[in-house]
N, C-alpha and C positions, 0 to 999 in steps of 0.2 A: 504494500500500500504506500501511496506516495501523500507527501504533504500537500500539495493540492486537493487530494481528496477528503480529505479532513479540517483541511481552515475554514475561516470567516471569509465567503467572499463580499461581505455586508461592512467595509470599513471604511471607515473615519477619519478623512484628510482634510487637511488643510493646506494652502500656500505658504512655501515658507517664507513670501513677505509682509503676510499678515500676522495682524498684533497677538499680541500672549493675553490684549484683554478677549479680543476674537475667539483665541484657543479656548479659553477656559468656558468664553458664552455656551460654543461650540461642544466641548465636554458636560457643558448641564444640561443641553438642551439631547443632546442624543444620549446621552445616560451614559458617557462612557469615561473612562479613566484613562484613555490616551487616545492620541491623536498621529495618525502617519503626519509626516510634514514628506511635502511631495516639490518638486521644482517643476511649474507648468508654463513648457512653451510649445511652439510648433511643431519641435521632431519629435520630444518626449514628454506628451501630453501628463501620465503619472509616475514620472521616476522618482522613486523613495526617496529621499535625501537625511531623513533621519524620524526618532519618536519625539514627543514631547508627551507627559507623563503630568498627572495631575499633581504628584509628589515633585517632579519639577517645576511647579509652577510656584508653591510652597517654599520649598526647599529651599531652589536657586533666587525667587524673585521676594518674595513675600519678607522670607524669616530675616533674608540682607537689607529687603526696604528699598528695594532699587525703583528706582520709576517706572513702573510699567510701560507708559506710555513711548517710553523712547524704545523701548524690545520688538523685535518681533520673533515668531515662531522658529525660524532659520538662528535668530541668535542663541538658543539655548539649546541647541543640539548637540550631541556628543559630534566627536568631529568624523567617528567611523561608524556607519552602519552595519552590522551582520543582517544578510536576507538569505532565503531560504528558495530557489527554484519551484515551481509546482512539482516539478519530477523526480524531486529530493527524496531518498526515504524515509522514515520515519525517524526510527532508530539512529542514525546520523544527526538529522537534526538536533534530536534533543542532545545527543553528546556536545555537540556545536556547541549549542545553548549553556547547556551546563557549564562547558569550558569559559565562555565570555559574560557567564553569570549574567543573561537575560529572561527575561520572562515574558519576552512579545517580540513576534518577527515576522517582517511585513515579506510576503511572497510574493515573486514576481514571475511573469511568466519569460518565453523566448527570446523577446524583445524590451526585459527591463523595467517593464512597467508592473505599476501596482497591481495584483490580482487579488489578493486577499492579506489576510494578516492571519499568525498561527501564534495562540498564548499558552500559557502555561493551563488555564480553563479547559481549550480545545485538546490538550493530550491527555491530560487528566479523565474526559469524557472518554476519550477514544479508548486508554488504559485499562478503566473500570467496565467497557464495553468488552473488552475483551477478558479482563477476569471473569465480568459475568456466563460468558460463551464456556471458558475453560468448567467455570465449576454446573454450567448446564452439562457437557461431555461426562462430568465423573457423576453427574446423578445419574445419568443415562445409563450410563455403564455398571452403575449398580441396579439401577430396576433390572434390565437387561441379565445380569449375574443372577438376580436371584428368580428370577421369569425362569430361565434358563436349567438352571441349577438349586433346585426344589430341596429343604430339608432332606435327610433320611429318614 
């Protein structure tokens, strides 16, 4: 199974020339706790360019007392992004992740653009989807054993 089959293809960008007070509007109004920041022009209508993070918003802008209004979305991004291919597999990714100690990673497909975004939420489903699967098989396999294989 590939990470395209399993993300969010329902996400949450912004320019990254627009404001951090925009982001944050942005973040309450579509319920969500981070935002892709994307760079949009003519060749590359959604290329990631970085996240911005409601804890970023706090963190870096808020708890310092920086002006808002001089910031925008591009100014508070890490300076590298990790993204994730659709055709990526699963298991890779999350080592990826794990290694750069992320917990959201915006997917892109052939040509670099935004496709979806894959969080720590979305493996966690997919995970618990598959435990569930694994311990349907060993019920199975005991009705099955004892259907089968009748006291003496």
């Amino acid at each position: 199974m590939s990470v395209g089959e399993i993300c969010n293809k329902e996400v949450v960008s912004i320019d990254r020339k627009a404001s951090v007070y925009e982001a944050a509007r942005m973040m309450r109004n579509h319920h969500v706790g981070s935002l892709v920041v994307v760079d949009q022009n003519s060749t590359t209508p959604m290329k990631p360019v970085g996240i911005v993070t409601d804890r970023d918003l706090v963190v870096e802008i808020m708890a310092k007392e920086v002006p808002e209004e001089v910031l925008t979305a591009g100014d508070i991004i890490a300076p590298e992004l990790l993204t994730a291919r659709e055709s990526d597999g699963i298991w890779e990714t999350i080592m990826r992740m794990r290694a750069m100690g992320v917990r959201r990673l915006p997917v892109v497909n052939a040509g670099g653009n935004l496709s979806g975004i894959l969080t720590m939420d979305d493996l966690l489903k997919f995970l618990a989807d598959e435990f569930s699967d694994i311990v349907r098989l060993i019920r199975r396999e005991q009705i099955r054993e004892r259907d089968t294989r009748p006291p003496d």
